[in-house]
C-alpha positions in Angstrom: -0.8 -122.3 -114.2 -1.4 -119.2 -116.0 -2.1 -115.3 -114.3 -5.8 -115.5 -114.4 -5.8 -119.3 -112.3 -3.5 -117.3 -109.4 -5.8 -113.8 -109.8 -8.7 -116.4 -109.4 -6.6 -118.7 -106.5 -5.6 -115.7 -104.5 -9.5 -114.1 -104.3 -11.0 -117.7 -103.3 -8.0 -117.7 -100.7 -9.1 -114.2 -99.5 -12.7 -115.2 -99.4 -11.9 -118.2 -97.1 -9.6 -116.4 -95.0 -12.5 -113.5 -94.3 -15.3 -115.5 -93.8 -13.0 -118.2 -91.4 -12.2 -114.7 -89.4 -15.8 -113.6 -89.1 -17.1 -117.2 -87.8 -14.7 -116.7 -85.2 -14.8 -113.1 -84.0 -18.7 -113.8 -84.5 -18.6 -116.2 -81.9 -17.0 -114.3 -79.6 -19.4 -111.6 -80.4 -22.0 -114.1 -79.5 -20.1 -115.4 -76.2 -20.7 -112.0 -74.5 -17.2 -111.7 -73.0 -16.4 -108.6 -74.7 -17.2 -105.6 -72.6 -18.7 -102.6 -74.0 -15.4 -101.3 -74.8 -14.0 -104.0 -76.3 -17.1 -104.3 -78.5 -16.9 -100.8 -79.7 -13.5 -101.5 -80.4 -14.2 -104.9 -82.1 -16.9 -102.8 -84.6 -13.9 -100.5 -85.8 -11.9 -103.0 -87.0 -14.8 -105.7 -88.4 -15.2 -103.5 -91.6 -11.9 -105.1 -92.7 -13.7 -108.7 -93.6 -16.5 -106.8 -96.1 -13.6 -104.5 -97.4 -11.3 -108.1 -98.0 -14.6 -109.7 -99.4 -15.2 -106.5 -101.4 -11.5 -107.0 -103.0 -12.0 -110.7 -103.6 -15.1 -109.7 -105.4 -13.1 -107.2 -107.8 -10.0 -109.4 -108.3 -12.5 -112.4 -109.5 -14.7 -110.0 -111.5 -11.7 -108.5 -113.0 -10.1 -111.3 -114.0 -12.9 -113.3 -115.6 -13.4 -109.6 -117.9 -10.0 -109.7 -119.1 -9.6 -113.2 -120.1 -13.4 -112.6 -121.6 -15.0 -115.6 -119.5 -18.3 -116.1 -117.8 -18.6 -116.2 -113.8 -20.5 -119.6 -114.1 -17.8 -121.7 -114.8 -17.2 -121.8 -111.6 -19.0 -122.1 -108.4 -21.4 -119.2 -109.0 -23.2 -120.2 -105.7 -20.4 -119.1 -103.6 -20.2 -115.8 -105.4 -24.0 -115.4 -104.5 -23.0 -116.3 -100.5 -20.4 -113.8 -100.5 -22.4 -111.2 -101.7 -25.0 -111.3 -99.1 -23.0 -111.8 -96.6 -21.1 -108.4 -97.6 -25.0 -107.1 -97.6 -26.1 -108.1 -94.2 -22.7 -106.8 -93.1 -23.9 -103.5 -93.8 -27.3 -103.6 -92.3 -25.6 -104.7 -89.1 -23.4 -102.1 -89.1 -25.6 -99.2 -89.9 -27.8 -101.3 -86.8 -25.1 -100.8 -84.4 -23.6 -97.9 -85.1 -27.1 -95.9 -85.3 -28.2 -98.3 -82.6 -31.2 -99.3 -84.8 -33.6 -102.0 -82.7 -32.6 -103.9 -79.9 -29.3 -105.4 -78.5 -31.0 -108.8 -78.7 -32.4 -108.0 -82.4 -28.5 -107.5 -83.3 -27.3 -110.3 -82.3 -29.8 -112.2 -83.9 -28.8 -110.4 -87.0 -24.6 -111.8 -85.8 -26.2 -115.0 -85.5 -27.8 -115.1 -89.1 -24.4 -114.1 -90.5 -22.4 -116.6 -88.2 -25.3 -119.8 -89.9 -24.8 -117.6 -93.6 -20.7 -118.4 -92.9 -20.6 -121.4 -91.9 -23.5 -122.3 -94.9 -20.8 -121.1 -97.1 -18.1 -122.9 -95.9 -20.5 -126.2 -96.3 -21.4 -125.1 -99.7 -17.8 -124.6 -101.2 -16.7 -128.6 -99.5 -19.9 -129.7 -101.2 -19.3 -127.9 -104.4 -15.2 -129.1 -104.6 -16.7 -132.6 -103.2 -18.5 -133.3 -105.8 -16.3 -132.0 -108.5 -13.8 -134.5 -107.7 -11.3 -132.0 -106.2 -10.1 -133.1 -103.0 -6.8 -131.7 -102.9 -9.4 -128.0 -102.9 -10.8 -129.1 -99.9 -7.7 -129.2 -97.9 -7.0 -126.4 -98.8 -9.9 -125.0 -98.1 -10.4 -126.2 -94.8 -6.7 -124.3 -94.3 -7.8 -121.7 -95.4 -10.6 -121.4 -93.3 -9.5 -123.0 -90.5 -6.2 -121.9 -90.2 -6.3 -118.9 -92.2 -9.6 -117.7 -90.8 -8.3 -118.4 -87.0 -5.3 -116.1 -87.3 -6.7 -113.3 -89.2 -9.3 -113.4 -86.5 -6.7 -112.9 -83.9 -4.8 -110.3 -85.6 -8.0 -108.2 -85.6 -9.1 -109.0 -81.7 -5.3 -108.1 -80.7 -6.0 -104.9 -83.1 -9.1 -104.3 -80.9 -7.6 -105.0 -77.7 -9.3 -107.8 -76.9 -9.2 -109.0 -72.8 -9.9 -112.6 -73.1 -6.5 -113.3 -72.7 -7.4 -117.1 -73.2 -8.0 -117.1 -77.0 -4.3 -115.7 -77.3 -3.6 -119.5 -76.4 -6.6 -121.8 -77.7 -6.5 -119.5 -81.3 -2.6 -120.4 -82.2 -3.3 -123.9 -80.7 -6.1 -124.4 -83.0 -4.5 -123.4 -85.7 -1.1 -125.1 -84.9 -3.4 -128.5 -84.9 -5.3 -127.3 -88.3 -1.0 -126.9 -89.6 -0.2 -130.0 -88.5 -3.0 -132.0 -90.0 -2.3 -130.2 -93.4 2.1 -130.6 -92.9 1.3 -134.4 -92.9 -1.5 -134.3 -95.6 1.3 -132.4 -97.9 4.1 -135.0 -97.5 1.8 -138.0 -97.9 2.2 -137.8 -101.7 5.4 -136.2 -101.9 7.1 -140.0 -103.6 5.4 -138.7 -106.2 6.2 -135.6 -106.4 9.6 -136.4 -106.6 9.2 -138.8 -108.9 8.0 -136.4 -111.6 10.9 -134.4 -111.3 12.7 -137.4 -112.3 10.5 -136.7 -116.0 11.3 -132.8 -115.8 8.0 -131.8 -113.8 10.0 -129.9 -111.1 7.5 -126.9 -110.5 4.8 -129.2 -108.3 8.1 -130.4 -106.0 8.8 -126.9 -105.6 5.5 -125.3 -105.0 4.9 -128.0 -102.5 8.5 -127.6 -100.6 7.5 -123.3 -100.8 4.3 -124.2 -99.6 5.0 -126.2 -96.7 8.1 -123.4 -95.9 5.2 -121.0 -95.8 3.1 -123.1 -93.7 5.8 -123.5 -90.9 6.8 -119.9 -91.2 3.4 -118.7 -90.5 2.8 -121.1 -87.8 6.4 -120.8 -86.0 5.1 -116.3 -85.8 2.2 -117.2 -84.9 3.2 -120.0 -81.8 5.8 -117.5 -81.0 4.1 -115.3 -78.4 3.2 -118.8 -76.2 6.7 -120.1 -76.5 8.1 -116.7 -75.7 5.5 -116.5 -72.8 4.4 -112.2 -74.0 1.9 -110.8 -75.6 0.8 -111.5 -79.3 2.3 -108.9 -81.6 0.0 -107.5 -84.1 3.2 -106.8 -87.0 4.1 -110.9 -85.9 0.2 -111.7 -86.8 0.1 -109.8 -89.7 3.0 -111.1 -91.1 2.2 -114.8 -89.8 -1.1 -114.1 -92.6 1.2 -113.1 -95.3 3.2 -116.2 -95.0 -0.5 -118.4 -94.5 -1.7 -116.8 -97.8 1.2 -117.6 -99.6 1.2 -121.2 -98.6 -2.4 -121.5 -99.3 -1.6 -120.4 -103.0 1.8 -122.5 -103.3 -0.3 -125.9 -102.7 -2.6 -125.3 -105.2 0.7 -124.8 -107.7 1.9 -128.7 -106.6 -1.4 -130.7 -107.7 
């Protein structure tokens, strides 16, 4: 793989990861568990997902310039969802922070965003589904899934979120989405190793660094219910690291 296929990799892993984060904290927008101060709290740090979208945007946009290549040879569609989401991200936050219309009309405006998200998530499966390209849609379904669910929780423990029992169901979730994809990854590994028996050793070893990564990220992340304390935000945010990287190693071993 050359640069511009990781520049492109690593701002579709980005994209995934943000909008897998905001279908979950949307939802427990939506829930109306979070008190008025936790809410408040939640609004400082929900500017992270458009400023990670934003970045995505920039690092695609970039690329695609400096190898002199055109946008729509890819899926152009999920370019189009990203950038309205990033726009009704803004009107929602101008809403709530001037306190523009009702509490109900805001949430309605959460709830367009939460359907946009998940439309997205549909639209990229579709598009890799009928491309051909299943081994994308695992990982994209880490990516947002797994990915998504633990940046999520790294931003409620930022906020200081009480509902102490998403510090269990989130890693849980995610430990099941990392076991699903730990057996997916081995299924074909025969053949990995097999082609390093013709000299084609970098997919072997991007798989063997991606499925390191993926037990890494997992093992921080289950660490606060096996050590029975508190999620740590620097374990979280380390725990993404580590899930990022594995999301880009797979891609290196098809």
């Amino acid at each position: 793989m050359q640069w511009n296929d990781w520049a492109i990799l690593l701002s579709e892993v980005v994209e995934q990861f943000s909008i897998g984060a905001f279908i979950i904290i949307g939802g427990v927008m939506l829930s109306g568990k979070l008190c008025f101060g936790q809410h408040d709290r939640v609004m400082k740090v929900l500017p992270l997902i458009s400023w990670l979208l934003i970045a995505s945007l920039l690092i695609r946009e970039a690329t695609l310039m400096a190898i002199q290549s055109s946008s729509n040879e890819g899926n152009s569609s999920a370019t189009f969802f990203v950038l309205v989401f990033v726009a009704l991200t803004l009107v929602y936050s101008l809403c709530e922070n001037r306190l523009i219309g009702k509490d109900g009309t805001r949430k309605i405006i959460v709830g367009i965003m939460l359907l946009w998200s998940i439309a997205y998530v549909i639209n990229i499966l579709s598009f890799n589904a009928n491309s051909g390209h299943v081994s994308n849609m695992i990982t994209i379904i880490f990516s947002v899934g797994f990915g998504g669910s633990l940046l999520a929780h790294a931003m409620l423990i930022k906020a200081q979120h009480k509902i102490d029992p998403l510090n269990v169901a989130l890693p849980l979730f995610g430990a099941l989405i990392g076991a699903i994809v730990f057996v997916v990854a081995w299924l074909d590994l025969a053949t990995l190793v097999e082609q390093t028996h013709h000299g084609l050793l970098l997919p072997f070893i991007w798989r063997i660094v991606s499925v390191g990564c993926l037990l890494a990220a997992t093992g921080l992340w289950l660490m606060s219910l096996l050590t029975k304390t508190k999620p740590v935000l620097a374990m979280l945010a380390c725990a993404c690291v580590f899930a990022i990287m594995a999301s880009l190693a797979v891609h290196g071993s098809f």
